[in-house]
CHARMM internal coordinates of N, CA and C (Angstrom, degrees):
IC EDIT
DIST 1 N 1 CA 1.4455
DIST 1 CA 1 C 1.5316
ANGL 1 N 1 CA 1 C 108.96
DIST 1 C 2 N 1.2882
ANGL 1 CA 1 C 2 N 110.86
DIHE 1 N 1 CA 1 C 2 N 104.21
DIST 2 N 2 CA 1.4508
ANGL 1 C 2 N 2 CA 125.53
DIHE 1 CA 1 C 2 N 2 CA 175.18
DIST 2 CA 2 C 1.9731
ANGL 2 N 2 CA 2 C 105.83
DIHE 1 C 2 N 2 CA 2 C -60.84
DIST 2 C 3 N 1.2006
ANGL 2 CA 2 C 3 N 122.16
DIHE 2 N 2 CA 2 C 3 N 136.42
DIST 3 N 3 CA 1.7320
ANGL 2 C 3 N 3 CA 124.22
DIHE 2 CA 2 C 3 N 3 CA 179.82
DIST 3 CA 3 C 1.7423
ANGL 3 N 3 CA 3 C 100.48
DIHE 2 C 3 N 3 CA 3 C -98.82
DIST 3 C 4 N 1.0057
ANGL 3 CA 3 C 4 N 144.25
DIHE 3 N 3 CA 3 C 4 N 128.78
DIST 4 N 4 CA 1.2646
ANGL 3 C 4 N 4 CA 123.25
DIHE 3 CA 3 C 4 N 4 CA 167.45
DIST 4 CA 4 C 2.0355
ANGL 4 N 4 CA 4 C 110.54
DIHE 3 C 4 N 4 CA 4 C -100.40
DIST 4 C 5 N 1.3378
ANGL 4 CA 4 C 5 N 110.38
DIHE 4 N 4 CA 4 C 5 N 126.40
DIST 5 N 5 CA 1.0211
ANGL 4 C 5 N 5 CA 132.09
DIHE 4 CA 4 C 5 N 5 CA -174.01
DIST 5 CA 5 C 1.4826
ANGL 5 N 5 CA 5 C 113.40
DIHE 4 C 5 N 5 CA 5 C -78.93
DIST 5 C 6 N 1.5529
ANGL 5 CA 5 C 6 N 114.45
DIHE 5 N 5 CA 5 C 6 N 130.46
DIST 6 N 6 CA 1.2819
ANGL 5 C 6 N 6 CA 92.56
DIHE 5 CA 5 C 6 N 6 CA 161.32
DIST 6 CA 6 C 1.9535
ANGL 6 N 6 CA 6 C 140.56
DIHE 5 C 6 N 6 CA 6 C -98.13
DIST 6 C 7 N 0.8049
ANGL 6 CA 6 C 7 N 115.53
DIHE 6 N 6 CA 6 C 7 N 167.44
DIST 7 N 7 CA 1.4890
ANGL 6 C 7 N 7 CA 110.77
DIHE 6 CA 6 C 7 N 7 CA 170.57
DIST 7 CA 7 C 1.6737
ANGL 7 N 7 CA 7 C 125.19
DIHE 6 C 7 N 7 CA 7 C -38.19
DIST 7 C 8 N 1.1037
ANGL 7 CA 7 C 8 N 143.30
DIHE 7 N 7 CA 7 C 8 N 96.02
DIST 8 N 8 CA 1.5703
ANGL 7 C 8 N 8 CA 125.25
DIHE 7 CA 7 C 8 N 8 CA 149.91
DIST 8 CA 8 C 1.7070
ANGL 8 N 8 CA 8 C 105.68
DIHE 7 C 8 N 8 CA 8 C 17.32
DIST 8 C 9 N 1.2344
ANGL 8 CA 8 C 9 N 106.76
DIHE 8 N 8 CA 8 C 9 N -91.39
DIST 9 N 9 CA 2.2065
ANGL 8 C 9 N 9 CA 105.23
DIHE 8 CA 8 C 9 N 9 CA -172.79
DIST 9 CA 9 C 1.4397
ANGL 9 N 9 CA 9 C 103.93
DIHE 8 C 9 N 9 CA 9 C -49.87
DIST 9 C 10 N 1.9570
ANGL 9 CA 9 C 10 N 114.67
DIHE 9 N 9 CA 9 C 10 N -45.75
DIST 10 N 10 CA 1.8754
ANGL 9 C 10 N 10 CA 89.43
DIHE 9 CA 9 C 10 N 10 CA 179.66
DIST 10 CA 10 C 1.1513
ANGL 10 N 10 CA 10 C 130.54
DIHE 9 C 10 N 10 CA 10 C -94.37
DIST 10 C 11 N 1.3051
ANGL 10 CA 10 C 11 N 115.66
DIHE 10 N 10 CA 10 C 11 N 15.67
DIST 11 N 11 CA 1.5858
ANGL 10 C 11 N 11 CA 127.39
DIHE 10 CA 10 C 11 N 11 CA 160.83
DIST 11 CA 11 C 1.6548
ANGL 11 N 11 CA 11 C 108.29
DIHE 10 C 11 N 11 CA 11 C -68.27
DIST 11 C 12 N 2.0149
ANGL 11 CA 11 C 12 N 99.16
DIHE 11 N 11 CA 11 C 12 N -33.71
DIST 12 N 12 CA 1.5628
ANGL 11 C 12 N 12 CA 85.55
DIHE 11 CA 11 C 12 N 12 CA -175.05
DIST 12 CA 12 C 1.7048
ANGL 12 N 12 CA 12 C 122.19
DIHE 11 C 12 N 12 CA 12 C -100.72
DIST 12 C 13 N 1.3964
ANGL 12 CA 12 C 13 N 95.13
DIHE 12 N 12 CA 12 C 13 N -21.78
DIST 13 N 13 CA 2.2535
ANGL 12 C 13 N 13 CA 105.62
DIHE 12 CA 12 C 13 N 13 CA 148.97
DIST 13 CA 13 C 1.3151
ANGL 13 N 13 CA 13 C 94.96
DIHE 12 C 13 N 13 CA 13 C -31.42
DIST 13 C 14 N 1.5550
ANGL 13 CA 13 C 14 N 125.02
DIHE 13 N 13 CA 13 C 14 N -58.49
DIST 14 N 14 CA 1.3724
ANGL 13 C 14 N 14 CA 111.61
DIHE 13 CA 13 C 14 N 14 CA -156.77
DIST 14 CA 14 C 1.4337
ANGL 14 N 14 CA 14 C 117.91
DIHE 13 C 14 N 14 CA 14 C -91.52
DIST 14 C 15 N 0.9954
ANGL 14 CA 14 C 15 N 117.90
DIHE 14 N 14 CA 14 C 15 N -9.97
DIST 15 N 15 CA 1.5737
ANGL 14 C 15 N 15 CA 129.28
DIHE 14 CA 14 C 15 N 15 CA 177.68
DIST 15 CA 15 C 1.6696
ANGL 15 N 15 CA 15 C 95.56
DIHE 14 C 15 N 15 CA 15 C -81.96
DIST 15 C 16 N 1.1774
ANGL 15 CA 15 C 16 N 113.75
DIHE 15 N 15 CA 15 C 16 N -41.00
DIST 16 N 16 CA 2.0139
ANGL 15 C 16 N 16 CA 114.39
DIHE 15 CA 15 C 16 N 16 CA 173.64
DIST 16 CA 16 C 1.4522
ANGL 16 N 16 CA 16 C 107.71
DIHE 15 C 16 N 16 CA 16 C -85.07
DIST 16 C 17 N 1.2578
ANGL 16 CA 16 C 17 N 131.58
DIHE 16 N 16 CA 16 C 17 N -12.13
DIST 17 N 17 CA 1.1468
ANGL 16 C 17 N 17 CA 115.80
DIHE 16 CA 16 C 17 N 17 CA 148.51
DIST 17 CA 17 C 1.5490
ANGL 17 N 17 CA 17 C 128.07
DIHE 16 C 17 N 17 CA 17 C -71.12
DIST 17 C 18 N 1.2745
ANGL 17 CA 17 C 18 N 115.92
DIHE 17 N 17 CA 17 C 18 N -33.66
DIST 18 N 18 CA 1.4754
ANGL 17 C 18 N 18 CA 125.01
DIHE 17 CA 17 C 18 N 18 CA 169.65
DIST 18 CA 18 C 1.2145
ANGL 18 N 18 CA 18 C 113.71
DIHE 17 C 18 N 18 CA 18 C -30.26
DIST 18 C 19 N 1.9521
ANGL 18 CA 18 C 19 N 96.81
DIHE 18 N 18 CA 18 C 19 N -67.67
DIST 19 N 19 CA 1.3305
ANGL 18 C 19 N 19 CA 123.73
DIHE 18 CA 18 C 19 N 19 CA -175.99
DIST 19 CA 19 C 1.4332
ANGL 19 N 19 CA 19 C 124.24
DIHE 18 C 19 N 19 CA 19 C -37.01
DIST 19 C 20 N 1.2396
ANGL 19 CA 19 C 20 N 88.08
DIHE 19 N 19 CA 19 C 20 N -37.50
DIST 20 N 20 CA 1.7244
ANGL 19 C 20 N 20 CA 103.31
DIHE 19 CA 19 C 20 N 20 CA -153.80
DIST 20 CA 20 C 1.6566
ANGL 20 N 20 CA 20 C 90.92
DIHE 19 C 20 N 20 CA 20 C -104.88
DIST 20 C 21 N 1.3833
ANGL 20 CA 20 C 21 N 123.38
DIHE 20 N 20 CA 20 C 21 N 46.01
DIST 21 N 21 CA 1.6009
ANGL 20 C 21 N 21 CA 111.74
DIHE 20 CA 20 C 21 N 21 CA -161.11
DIST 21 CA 21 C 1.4889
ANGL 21 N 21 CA 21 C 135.17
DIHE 20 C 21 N 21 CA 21 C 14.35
DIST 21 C 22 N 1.4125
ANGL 21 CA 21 C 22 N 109.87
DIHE 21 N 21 CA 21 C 22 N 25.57
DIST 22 N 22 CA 1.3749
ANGL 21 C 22 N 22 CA 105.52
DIHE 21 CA 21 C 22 N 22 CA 160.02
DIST 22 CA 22 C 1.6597
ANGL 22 N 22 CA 22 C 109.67
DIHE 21 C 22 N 22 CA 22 C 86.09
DIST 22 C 23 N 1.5764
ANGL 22 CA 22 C 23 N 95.93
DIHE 22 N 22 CA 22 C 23 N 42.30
DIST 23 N 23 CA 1.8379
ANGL 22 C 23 N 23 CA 108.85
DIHE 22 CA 22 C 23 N 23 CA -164.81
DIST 23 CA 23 C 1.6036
ANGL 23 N 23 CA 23 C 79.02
DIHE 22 C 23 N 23 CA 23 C -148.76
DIST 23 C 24 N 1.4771
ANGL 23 CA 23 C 24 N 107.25
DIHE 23 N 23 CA 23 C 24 N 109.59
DIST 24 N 24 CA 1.5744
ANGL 23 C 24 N 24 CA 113.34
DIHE 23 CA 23 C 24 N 24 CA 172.74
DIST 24 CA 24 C 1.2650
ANGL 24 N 24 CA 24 C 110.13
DIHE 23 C 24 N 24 CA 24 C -68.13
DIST 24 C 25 N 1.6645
ANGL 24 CA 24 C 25 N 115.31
DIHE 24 N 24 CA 24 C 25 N -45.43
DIST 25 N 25 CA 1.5324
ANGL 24 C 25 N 25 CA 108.03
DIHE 24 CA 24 C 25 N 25 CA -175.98
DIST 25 CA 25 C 2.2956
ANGL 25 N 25 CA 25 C 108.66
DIHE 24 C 25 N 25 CA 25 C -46.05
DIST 25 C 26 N 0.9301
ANGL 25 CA 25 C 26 N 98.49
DIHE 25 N 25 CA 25 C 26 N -36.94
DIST 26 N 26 CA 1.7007
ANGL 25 C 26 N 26 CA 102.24
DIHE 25 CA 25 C 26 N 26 CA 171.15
DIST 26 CA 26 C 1.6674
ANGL 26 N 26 CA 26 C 109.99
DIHE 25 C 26 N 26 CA 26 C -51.40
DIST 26 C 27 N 1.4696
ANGL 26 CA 26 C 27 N 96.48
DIHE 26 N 26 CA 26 C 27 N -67.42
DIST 27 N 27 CA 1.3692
ANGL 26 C 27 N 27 CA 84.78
DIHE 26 CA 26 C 27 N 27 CA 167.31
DIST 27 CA 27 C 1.4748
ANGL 27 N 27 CA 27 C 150.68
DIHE 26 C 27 N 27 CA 27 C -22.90
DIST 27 C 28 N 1.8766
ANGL 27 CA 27 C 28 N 104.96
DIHE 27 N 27 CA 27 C 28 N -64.90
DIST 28 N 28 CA 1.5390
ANGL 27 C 28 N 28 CA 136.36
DIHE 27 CA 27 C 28 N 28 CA 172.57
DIST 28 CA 28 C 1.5471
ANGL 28 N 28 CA 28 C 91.30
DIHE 27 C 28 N 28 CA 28 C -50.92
DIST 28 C 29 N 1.8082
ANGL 28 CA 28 C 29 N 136.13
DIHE 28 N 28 CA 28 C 29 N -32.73
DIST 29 N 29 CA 1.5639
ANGL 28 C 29 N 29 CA 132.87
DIHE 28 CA 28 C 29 N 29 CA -155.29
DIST 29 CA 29 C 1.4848
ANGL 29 N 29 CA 29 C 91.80
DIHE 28 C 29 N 29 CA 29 C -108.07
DIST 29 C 30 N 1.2023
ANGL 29 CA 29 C 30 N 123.23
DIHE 29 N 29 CA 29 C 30 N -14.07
DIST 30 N 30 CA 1.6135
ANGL 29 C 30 N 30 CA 103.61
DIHE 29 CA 29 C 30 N 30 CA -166.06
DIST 30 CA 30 C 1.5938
ANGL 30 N 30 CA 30 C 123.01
DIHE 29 C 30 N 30 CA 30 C -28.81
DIST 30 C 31 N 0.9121
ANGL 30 CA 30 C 31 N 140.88
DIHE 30 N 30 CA 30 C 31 N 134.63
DIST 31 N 31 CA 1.6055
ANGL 30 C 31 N 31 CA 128.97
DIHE 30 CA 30 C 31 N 31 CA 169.96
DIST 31 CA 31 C 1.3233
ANGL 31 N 31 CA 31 C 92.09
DIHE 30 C 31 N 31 CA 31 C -103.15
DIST 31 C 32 N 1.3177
ANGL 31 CA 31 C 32 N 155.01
DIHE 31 N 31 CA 31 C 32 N 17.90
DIST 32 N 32 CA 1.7857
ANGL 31 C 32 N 32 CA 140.62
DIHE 31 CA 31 C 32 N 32 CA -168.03
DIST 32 CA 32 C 1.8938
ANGL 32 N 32 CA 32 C 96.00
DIHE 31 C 32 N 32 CA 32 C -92.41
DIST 32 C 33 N 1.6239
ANGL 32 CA 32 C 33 N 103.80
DIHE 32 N 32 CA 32 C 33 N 56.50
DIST 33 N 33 CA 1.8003
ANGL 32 C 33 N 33 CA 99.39
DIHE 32 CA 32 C 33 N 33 CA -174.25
DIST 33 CA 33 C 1.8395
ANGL 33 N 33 CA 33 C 109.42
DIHE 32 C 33 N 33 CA 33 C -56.18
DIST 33 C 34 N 1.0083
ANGL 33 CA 33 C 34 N 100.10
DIHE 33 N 33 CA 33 C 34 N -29.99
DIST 34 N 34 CA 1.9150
ANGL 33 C 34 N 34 CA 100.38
DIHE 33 CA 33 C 34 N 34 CA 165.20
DIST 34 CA 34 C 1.2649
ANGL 34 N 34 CA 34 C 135.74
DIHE 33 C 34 N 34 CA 34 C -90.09
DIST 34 C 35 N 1.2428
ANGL 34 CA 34 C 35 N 103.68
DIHE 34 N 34 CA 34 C 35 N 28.69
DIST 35 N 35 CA 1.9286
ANGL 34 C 35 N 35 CA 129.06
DIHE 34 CA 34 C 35 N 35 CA 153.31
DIST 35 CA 35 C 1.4425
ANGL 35 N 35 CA 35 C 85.10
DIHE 34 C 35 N 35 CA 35 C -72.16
DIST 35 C 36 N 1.2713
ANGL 35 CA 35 C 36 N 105.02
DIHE 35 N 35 CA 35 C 36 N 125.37
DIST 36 N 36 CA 1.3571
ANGL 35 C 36 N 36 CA 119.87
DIHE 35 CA 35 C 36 N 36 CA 130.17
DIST 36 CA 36 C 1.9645
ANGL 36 N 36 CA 36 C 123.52
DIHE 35 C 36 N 36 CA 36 C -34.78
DIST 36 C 37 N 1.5742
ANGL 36 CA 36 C 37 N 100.29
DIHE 36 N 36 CA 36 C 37 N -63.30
DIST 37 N 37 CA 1.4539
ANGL 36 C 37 N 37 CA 91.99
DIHE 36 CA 36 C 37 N 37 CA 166.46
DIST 37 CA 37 C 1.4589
ANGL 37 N 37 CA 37 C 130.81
DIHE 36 C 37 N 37 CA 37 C -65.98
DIST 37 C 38 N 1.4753
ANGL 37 CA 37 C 38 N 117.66
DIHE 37 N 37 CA 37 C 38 N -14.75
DIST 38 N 38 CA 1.6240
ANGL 37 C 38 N 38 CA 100.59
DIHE 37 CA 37 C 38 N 38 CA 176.89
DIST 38 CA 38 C 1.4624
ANGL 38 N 38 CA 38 C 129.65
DIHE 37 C 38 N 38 CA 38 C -43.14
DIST 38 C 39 N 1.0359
ANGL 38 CA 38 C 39 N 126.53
DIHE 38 N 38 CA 38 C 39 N -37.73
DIST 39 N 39 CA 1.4494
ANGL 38 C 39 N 39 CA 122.37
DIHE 38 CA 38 C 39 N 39 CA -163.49
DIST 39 CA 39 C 1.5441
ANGL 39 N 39 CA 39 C 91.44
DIHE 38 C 39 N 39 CA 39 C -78.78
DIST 39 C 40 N 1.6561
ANGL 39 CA 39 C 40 N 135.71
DIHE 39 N 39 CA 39 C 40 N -13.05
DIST 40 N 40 CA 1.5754
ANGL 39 C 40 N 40 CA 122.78
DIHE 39 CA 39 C 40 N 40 CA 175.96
DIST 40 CA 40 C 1.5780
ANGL 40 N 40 CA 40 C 116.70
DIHE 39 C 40 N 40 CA 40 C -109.33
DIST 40 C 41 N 1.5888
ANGL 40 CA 40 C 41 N 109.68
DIHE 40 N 40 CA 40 C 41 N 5.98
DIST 41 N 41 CA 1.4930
ANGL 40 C 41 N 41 CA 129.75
DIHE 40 CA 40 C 41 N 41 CA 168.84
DIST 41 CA 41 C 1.6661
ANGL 41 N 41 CA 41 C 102.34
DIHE 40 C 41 N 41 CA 41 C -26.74
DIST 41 C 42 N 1.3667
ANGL 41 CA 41 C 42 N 122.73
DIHE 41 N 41 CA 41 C 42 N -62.31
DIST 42 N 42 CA 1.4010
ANGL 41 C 42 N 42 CA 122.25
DIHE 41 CA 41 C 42 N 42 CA -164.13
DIST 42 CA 42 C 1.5912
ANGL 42 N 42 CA 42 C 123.37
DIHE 41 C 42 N 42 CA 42 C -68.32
DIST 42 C 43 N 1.4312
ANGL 42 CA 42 C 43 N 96.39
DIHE 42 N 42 CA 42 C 43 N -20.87
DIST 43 N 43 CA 1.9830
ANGL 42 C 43 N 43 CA 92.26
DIHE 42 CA 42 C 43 N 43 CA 164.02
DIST 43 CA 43 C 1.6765
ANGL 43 N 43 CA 43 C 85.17
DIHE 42 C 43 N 43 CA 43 C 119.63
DIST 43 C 44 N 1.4504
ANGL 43 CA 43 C 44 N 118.89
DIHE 43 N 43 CA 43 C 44 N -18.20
DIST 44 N 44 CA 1.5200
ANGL 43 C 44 N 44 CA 111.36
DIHE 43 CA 43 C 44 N 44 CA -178.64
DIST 44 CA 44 C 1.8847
ANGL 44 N 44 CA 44 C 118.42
DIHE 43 C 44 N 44 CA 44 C -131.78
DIST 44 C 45 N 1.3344
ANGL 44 CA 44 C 45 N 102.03
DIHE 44 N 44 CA 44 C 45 N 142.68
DIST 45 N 45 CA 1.3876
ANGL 44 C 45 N 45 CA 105.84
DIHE 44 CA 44 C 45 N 45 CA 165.80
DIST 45 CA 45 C 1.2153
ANGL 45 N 45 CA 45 C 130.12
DIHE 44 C 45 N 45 CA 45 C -15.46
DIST 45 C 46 N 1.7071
ANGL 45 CA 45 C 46 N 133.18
DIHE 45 N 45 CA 45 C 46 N 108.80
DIST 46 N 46 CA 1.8139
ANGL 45 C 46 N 46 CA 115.95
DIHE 45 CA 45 C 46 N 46 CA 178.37
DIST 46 CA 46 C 1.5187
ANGL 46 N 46 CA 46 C 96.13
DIHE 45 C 46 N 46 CA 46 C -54.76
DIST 46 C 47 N 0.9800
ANGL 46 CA 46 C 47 N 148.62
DIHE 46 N 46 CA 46 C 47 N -57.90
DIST 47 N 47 CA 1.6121
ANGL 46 C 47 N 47 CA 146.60
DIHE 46 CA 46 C 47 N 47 CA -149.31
DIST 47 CA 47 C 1.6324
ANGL 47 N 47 CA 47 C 119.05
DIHE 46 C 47 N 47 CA 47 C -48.65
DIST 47 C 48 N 1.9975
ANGL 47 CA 47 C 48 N 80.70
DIHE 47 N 47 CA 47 C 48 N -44.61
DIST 48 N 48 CA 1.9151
ANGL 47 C 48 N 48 CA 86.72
DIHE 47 CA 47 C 48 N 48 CA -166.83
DIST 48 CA 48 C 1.1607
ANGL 48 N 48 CA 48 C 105.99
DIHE 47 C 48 N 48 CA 48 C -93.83
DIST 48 C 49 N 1.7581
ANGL 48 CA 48 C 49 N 136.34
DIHE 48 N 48 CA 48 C 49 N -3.10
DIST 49 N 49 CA 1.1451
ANGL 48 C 49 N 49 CA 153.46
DIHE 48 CA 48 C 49 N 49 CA 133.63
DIST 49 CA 49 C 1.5908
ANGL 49 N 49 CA 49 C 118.98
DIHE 48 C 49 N 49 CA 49 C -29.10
DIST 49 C 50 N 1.6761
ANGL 49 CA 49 C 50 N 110.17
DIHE 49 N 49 CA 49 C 50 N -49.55
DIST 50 N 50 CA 1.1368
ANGL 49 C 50 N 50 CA 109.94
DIHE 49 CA 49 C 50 N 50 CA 176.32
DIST 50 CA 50 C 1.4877
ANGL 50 N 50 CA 50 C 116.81
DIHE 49 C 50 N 50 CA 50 C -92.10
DIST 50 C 51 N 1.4597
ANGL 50 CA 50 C 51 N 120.83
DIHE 50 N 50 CA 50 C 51 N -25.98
DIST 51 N 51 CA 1.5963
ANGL 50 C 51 N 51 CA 108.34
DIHE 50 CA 50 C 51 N 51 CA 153.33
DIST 51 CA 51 C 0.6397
ANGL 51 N 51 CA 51 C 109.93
DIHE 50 C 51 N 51 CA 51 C -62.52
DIST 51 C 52 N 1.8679
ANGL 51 CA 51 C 52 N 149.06
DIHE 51 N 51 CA 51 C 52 N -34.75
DIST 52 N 52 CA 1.5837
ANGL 51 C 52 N 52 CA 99.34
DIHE 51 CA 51 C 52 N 52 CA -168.91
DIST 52 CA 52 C 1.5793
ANGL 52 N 52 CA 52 C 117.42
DIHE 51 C 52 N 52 CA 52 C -71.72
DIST 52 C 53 N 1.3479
ANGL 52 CA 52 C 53 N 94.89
DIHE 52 N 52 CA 52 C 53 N -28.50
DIST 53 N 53 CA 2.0384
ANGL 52 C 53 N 53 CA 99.63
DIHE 52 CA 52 C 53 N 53 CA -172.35
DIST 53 CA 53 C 1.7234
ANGL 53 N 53 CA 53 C 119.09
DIHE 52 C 53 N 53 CA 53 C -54.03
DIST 53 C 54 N 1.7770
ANGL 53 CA 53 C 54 N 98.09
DIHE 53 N 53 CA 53 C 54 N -39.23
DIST 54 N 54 CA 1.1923
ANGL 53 C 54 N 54 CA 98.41
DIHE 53 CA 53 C 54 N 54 CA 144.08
DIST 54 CA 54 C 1.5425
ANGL 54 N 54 CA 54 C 142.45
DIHE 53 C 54 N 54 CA 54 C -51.49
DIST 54 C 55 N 0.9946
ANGL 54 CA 54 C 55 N 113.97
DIHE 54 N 54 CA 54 C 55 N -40.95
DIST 55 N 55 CA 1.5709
ANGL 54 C 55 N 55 CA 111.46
DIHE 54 CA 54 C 55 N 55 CA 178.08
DIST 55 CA 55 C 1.3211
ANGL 55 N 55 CA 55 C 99.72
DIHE 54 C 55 N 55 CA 55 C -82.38
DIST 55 C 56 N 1.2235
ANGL 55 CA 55 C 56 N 154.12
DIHE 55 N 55 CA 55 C 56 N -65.35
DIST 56 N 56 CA 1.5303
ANGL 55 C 56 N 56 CA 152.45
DIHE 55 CA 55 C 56 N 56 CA 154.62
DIST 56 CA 56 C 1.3252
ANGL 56 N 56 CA 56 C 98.99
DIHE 55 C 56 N 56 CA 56 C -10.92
DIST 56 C 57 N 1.5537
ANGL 56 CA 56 C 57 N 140.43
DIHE 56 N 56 CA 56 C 57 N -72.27
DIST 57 N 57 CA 1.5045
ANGL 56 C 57 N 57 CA 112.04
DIHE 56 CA 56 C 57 N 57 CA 171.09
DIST 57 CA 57 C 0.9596
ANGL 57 N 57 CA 57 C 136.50
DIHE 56 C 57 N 57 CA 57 C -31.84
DIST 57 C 58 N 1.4440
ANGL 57 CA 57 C 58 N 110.97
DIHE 57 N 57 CA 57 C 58 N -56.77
DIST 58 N 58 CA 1.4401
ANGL 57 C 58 N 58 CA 134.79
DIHE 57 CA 57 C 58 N 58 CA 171.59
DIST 58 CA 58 C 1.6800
ANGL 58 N 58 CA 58 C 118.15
DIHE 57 C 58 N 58 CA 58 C -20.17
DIST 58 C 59 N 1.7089
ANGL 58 CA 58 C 59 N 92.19
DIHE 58 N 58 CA 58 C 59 N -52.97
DIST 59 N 59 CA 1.2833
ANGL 58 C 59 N 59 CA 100.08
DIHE 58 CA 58 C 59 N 59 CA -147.26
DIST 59 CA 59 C 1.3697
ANGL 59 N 59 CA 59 C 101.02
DIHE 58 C 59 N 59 CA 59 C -92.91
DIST 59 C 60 N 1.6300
ANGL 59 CA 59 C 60 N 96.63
DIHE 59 N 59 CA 59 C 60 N -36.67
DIST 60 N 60 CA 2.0009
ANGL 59 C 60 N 60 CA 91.00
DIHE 59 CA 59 C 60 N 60 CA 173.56
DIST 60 CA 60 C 1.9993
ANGL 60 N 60 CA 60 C 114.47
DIHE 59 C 60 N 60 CA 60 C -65.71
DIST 60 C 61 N 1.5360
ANGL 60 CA 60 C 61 N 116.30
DIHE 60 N 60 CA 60 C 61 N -30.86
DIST 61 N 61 CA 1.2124
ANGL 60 C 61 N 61 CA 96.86
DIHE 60 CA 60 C 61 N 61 CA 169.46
DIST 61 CA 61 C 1.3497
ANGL 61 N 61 CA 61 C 122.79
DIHE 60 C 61 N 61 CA 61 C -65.30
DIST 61 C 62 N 1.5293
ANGL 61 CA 61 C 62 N 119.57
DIHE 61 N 61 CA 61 C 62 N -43.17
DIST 62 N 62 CA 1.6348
ANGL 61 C 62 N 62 CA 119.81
DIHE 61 CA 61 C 62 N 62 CA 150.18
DIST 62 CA 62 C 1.8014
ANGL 62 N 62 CA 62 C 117.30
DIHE 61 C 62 N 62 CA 62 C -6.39
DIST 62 C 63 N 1.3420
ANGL 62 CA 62 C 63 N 97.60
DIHE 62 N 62 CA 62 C 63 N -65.29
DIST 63 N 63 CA 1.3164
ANGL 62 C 63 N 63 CA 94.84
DIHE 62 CA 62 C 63 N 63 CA -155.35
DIST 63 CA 63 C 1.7974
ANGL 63 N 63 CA 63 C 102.41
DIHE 62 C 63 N 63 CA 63 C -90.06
DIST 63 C 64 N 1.2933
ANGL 63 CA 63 C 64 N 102.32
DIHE 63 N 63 CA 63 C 64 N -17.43
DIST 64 N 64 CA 1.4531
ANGL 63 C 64 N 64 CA 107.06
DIHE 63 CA 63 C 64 N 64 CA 161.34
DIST 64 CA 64 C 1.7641
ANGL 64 N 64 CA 64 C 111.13
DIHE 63 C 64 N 64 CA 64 C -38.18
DIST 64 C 65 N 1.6285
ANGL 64 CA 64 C 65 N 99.91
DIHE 64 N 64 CA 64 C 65 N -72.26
DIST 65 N 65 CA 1.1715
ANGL 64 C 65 N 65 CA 120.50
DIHE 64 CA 64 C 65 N 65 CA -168.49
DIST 65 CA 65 C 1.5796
ANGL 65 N 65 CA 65 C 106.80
DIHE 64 C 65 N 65 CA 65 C -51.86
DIST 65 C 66 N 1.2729
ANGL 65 CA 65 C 66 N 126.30
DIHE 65 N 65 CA 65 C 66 N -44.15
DIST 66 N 66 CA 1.4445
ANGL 65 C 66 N 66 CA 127.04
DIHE 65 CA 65 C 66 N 66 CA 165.24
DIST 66 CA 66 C 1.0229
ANGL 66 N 66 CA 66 C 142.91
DIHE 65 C 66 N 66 CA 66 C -74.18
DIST 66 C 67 N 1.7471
ANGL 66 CA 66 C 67 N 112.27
DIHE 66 N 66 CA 66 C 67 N 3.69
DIST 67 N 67 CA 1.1532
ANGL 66 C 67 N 67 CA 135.32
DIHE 66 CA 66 C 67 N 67 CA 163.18
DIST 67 CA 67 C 1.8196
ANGL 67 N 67 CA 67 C 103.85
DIHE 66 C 67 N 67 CA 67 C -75.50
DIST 67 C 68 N 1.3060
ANGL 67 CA 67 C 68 N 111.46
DIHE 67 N 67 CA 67 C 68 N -60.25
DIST 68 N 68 CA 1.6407
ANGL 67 C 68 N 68 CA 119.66
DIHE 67 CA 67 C 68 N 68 CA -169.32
DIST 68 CA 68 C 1.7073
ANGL 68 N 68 CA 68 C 96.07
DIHE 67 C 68 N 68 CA 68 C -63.64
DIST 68 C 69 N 1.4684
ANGL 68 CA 68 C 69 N 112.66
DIHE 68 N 68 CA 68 C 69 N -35.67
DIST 69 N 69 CA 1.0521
ANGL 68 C 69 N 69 CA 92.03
DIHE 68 CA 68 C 69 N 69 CA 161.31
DIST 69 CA 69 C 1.8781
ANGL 69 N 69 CA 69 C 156.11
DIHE 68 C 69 N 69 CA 69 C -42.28
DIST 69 C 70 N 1.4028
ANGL 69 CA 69 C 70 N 110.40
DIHE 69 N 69 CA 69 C 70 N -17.87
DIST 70 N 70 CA 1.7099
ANGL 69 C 70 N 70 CA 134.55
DIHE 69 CA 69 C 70 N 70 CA -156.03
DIST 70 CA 70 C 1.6062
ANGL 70 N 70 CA 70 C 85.76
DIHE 69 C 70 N 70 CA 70 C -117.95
END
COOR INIT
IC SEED 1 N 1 CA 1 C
IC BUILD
């Protein structure tokens, strides 16, 4: 019998879901900014959260620029 484990971040989604009785919209509102867990409330990494938004800029000014281009 294989156990399936969860991740570090979705052990803690689910520990802020607890929190939040198990109502995500609570979650997305938490005000507890001095949890330690807030910044992993959403189920994902702050870091790789902020690369992607970065690269999503990236890519729409990209295509900005290759628009004025045509």
């Amino acid at each position: 019998m294989t156990k399936k484990f969860l991740t570090p971040v979705k052990a803690i989604r689910k520990k802020c879901l607890d929190c939040c009785v198990f109502q995500p919209i609570e979650v997305r509102l938490c005000s507890a900014v001095n949890c330690p867990l807030y910044p992993y409330r959403h189920g994902k990494r702050p870091s790789t959260i902020k690369k992607r938004e970065i690269a999503k800029q990236f890519s729409e000014k990209r295509g900005a620029i290759g628009e004025n281009r045509q």
